[in-house]
Every structure is written in C-alpha cells, then in structure tokens.
PDB file of N, CA, C, O and CB in Angstrom:
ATOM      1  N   UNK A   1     139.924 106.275 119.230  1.00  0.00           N
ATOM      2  CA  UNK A   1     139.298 105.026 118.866  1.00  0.00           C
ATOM      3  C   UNK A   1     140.163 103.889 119.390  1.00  0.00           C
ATOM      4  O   UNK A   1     141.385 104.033 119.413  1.00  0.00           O
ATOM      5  CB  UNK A   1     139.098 104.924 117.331  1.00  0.00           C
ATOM      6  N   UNK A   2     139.500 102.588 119.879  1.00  0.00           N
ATOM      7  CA  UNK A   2     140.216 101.801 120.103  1.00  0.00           C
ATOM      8  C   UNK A   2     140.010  99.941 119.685  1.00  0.00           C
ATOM      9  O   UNK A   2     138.837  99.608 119.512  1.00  0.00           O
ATOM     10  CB  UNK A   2     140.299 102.213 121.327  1.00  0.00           C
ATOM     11  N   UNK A   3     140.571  99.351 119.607  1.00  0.00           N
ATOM     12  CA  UNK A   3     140.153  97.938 119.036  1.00  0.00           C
ATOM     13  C   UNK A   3     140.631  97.026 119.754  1.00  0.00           C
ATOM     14  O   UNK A   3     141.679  97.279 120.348  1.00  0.00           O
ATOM     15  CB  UNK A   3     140.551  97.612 117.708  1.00  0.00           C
ATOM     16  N   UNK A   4     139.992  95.668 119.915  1.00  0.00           N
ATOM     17  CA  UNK A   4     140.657  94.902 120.671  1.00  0.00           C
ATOM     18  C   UNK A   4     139.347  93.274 120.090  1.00  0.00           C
ATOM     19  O   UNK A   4     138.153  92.981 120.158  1.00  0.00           O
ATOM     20  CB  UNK A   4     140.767  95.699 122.631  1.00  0.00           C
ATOM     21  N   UNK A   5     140.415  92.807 119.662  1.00  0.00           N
ATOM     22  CA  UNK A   5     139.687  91.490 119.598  1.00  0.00           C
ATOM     23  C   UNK A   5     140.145  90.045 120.221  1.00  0.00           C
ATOM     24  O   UNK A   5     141.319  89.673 120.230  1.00  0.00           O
ATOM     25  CB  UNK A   5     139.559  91.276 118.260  1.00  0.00           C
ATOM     26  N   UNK A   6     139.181  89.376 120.677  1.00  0.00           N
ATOM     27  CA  UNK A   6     139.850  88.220 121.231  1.00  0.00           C
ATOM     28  C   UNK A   6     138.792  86.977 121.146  1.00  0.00           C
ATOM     29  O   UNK A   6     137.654  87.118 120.698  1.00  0.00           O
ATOM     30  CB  UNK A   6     140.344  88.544 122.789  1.00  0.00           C
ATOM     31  N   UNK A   7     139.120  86.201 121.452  1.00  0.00           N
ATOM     32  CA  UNK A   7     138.893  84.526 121.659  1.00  0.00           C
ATOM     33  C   UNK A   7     137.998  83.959 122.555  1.00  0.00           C
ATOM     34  O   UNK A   7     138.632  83.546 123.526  1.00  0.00           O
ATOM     35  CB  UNK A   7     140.055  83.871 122.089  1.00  0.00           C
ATOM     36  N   UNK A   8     136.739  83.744 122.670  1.00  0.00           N
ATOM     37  CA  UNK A   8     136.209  83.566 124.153  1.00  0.00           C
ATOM     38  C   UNK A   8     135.924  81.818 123.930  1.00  0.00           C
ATOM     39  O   UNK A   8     135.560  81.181 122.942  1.00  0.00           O
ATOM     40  CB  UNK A   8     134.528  84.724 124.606  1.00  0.00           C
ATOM     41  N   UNK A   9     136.356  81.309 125.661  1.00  0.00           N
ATOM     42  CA  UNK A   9     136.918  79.635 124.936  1.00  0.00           C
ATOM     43  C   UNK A   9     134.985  79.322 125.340  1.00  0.00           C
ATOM     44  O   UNK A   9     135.022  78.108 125.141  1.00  0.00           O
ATOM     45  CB  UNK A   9     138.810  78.168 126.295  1.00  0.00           C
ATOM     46  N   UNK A  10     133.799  79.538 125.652  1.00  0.00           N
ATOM     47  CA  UNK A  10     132.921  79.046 124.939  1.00  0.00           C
ATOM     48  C   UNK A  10     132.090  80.102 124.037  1.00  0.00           C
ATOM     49  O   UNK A  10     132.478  81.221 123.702  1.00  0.00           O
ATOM     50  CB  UNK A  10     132.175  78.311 125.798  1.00  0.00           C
ATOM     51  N   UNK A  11     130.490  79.303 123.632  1.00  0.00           N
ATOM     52  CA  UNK A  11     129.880  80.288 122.651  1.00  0.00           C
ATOM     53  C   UNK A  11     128.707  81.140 123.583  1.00  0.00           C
ATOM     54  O   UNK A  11     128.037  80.579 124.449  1.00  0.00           O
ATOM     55  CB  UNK A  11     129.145  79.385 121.220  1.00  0.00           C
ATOM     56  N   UNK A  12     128.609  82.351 123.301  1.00  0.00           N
ATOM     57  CA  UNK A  12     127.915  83.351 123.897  1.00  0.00           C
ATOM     58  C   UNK A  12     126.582  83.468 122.833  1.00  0.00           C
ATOM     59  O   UNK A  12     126.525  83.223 121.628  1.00  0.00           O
ATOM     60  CB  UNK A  12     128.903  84.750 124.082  1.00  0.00           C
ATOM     61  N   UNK A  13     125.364  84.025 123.938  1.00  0.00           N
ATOM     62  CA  UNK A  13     124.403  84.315 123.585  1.00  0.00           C
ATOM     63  C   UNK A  13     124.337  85.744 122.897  1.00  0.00           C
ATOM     64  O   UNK A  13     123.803  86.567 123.640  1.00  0.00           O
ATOM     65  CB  UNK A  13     123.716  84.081 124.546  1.00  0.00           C
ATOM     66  N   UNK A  14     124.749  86.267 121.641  1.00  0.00           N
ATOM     67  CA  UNK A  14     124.928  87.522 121.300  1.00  0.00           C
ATOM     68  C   UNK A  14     123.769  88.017 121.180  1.00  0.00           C
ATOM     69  O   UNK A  14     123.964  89.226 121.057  1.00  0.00           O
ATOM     70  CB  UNK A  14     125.645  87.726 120.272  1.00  0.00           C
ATOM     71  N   UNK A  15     122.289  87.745 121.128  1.00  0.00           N
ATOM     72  CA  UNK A  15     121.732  89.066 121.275  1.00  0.00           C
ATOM     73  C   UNK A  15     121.683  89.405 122.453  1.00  0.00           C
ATOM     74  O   UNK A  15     121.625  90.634 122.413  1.00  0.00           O
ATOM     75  CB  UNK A  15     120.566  89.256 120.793  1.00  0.00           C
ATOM     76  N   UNK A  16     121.662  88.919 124.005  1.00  0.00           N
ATOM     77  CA  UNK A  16     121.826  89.427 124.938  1.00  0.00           C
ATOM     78  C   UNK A  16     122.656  89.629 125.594  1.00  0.00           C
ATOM     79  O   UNK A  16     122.600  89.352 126.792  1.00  0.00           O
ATOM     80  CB  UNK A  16     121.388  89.217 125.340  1.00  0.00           C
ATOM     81  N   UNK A  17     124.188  90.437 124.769  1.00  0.00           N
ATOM     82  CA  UNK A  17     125.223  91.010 124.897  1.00  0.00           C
ATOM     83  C   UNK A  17     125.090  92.348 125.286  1.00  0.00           C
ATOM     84  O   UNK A  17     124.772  93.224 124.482  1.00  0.00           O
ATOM     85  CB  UNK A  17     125.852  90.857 123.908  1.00  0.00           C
ATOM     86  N   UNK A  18     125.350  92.595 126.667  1.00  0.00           N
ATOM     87  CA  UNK A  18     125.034  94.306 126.919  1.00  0.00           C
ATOM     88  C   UNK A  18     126.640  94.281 127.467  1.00  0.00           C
ATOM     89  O   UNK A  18     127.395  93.425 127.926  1.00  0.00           O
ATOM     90  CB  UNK A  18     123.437  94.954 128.362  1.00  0.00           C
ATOM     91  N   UNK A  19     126.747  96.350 127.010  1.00  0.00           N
ATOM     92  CA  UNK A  19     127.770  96.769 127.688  1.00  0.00           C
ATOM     93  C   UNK A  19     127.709  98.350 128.038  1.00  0.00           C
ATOM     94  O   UNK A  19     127.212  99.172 127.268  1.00  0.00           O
ATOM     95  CB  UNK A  19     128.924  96.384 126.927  1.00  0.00           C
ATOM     96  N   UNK A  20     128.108  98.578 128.925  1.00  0.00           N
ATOM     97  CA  UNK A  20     127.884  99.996 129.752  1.00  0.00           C
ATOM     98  C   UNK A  20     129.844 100.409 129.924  1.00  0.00           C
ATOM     99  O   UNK A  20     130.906  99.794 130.029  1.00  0.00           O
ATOM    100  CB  UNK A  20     126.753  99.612 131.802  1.00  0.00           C
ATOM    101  N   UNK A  21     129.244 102.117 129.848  1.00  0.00           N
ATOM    102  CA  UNK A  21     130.623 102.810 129.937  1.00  0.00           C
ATOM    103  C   UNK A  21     130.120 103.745 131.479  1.00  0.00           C
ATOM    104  O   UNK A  21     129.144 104.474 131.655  1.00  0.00           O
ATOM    105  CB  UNK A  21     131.105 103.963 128.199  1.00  0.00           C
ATOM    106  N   UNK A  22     131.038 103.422 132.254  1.00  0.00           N
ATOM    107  CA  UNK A  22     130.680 104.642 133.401  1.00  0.00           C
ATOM    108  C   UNK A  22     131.750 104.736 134.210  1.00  0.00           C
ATOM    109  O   UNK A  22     132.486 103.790 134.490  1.00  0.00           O
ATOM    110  CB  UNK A  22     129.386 104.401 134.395  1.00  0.00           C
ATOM    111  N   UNK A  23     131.866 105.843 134.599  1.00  0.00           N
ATOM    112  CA  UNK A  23     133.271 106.766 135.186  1.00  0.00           C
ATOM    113  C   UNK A  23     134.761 105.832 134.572  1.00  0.00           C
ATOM    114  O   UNK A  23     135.709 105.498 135.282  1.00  0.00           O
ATOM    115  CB  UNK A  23     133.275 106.784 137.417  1.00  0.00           C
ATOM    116  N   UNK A  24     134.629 105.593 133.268  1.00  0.00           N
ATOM    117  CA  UNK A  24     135.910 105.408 132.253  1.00  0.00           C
ATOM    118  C   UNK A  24     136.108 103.833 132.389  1.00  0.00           C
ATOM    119  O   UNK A  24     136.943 103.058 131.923  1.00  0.00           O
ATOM    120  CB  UNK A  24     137.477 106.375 132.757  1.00  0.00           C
ATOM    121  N   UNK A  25     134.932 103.668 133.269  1.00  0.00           N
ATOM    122  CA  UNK A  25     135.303 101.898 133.229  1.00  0.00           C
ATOM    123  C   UNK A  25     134.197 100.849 132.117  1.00  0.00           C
ATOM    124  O   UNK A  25     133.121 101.438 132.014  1.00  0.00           O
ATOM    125  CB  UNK A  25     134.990 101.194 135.174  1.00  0.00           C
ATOM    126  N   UNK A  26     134.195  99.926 131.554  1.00  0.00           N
ATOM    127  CA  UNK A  26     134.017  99.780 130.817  1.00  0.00           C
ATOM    128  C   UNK A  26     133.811  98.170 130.989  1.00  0.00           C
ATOM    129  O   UNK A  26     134.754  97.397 131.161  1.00  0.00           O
ATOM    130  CB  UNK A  26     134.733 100.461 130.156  1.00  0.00           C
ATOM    131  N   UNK A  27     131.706  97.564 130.879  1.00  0.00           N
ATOM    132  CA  UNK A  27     131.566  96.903 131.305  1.00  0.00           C
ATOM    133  C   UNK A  27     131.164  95.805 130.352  1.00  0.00           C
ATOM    134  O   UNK A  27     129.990  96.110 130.144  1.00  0.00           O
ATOM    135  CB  UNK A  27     131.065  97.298 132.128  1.00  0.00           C
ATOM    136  N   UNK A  28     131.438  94.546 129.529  1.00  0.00           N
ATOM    137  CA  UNK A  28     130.838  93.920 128.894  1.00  0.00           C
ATOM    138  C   UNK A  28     130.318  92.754 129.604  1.00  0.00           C
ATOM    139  O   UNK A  28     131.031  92.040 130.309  1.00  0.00           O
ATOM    140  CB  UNK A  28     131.470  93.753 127.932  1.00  0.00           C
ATOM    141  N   UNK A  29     129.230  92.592 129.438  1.00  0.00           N
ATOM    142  CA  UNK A  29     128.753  91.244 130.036  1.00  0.00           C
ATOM    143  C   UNK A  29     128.230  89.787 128.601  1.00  0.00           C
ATOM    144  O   UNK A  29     127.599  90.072 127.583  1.00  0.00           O
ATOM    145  CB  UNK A  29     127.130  91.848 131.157  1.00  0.00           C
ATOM    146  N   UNK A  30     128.626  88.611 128.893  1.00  0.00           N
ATOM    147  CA  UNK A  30     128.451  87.868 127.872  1.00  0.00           C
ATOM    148  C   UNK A  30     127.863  86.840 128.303  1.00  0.00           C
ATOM    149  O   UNK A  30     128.494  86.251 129.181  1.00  0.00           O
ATOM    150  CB  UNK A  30     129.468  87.609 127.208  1.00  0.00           C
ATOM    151  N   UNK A  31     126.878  86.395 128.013  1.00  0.00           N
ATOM    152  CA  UNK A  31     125.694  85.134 128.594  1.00  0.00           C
ATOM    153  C   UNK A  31     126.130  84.196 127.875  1.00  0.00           C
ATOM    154  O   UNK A  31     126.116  84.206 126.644  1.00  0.00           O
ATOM    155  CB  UNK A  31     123.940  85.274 128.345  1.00  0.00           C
ATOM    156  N   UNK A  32     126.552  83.312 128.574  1.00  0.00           N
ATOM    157  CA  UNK A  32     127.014  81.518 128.132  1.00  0.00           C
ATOM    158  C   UNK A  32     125.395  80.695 127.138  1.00  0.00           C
ATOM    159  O   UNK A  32     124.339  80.252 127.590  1.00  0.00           O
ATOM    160  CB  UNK A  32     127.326  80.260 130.333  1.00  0.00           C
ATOM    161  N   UNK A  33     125.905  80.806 125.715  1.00  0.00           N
ATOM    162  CA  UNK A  33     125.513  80.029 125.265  1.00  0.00           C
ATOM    163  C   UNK A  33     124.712  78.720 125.086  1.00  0.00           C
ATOM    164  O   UNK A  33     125.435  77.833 125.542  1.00  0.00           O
ATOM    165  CB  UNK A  33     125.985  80.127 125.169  1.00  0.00           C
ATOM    166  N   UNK A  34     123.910  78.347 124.773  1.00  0.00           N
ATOM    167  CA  UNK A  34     123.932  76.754 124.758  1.00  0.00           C
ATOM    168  C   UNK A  34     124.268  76.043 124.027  1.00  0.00           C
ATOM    169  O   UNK A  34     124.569  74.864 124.214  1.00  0.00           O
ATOM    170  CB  UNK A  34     123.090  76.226 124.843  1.00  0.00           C
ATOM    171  N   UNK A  35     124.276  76.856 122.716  1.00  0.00           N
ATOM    172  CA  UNK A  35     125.219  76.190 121.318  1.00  0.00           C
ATOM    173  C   UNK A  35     125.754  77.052 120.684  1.00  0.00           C
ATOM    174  O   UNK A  35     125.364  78.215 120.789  1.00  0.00           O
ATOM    175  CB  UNK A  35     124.517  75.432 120.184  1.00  0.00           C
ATOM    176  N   UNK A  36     126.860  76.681 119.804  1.00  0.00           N
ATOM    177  CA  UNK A  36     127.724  77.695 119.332  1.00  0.00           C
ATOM    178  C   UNK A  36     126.721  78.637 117.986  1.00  0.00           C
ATOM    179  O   UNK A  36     125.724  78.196 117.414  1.00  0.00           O
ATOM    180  CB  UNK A  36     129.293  76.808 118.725  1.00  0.00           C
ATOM    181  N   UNK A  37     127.293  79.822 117.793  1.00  0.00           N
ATOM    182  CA  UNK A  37     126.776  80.500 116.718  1.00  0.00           C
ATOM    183  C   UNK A  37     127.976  81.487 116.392  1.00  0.00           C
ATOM    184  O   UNK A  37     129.025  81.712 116.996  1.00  0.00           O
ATOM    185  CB  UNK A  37     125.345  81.202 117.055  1.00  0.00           C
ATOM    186  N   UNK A  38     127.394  82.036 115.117  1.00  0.00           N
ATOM    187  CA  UNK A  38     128.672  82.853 114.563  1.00  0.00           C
ATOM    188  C   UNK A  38     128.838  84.241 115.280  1.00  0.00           C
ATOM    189  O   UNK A  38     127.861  84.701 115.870  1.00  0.00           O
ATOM    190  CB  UNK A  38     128.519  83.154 112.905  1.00  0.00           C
ATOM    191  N   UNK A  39     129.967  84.900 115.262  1.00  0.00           N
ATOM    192  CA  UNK A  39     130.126  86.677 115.736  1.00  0.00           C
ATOM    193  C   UNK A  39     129.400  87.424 115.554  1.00  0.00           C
ATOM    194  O   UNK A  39     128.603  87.265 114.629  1.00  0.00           O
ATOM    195  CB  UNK A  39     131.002  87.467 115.283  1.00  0.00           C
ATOM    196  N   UNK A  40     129.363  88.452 116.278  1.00  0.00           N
ATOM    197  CA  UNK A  40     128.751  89.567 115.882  1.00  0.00           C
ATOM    198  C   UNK A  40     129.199  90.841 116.501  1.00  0.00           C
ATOM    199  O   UNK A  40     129.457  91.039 117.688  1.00  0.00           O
ATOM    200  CB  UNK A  40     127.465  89.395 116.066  1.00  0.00           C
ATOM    201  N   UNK A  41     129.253  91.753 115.410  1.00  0.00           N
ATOM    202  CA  UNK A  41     129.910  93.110 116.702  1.00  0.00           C
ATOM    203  C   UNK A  41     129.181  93.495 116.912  1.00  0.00           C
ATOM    204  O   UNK A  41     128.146  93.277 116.283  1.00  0.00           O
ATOM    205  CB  UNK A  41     130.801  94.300 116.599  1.00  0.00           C
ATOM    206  N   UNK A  42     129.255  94.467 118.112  1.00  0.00           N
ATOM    207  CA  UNK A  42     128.565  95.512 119.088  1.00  0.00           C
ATOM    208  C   UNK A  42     129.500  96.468 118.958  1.00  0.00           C
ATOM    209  O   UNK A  42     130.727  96.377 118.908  1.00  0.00           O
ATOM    210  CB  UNK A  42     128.290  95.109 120.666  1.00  0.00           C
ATOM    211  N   UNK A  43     128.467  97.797 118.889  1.00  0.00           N
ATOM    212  CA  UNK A  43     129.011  98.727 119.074  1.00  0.00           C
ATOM    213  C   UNK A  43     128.781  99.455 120.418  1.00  0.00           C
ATOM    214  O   UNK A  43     127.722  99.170 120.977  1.00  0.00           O
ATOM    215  CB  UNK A  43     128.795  99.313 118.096  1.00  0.00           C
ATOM    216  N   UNK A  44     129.671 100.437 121.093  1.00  0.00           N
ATOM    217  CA  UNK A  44     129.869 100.916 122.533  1.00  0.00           C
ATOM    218  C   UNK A  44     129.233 102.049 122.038  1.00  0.00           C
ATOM    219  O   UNK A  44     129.222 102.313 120.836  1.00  0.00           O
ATOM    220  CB  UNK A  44     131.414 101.051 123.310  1.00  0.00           C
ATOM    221  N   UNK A  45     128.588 102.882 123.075  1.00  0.00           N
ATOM    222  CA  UNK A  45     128.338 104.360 122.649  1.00  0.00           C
ATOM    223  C   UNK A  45     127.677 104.751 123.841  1.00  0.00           C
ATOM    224  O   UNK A  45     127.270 105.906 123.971  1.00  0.00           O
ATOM    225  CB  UNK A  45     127.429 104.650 121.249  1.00  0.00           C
TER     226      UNK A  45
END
C-alpha cells in the first residue's frame, strides 16, 4: 500500500479526475477548475 498527499497550487475539476496504472507507471490526470471546491479521494484499482 502506498500514500502520498499533496498541495495542488490551483482548484481541479474532481469529478473528471481519471487515473490509469500500466506497465507500473502510474497516470493521474487533473482538469483545471474554474472555481475552487472541496477534496475528494479517488481510489486507484
């Protein structure tokens, strides 16, 4: 298991937060916002 949290300096569009795992690399993509909103996790799988 692994964790890692951090800071992103603007606000992201979290429902159209995708992320892909393939040959051990590990891809998050985060769509720039237009206004700020609160966190949300995603889970990898």
């Amino acid at each position: 298991m692994f964790h890692r949290s951090l800071g992103l300096p603007r606000p992201v569009r979290d429902d159209e937060i995708t992320a892909t795992l393939a040959d051990g690399v590990l891809e998050v993509r985060l769509p720039i916002a237009d206004r700020e909103r609160d966190g949300r996790r995603i889970d990898i799988g």
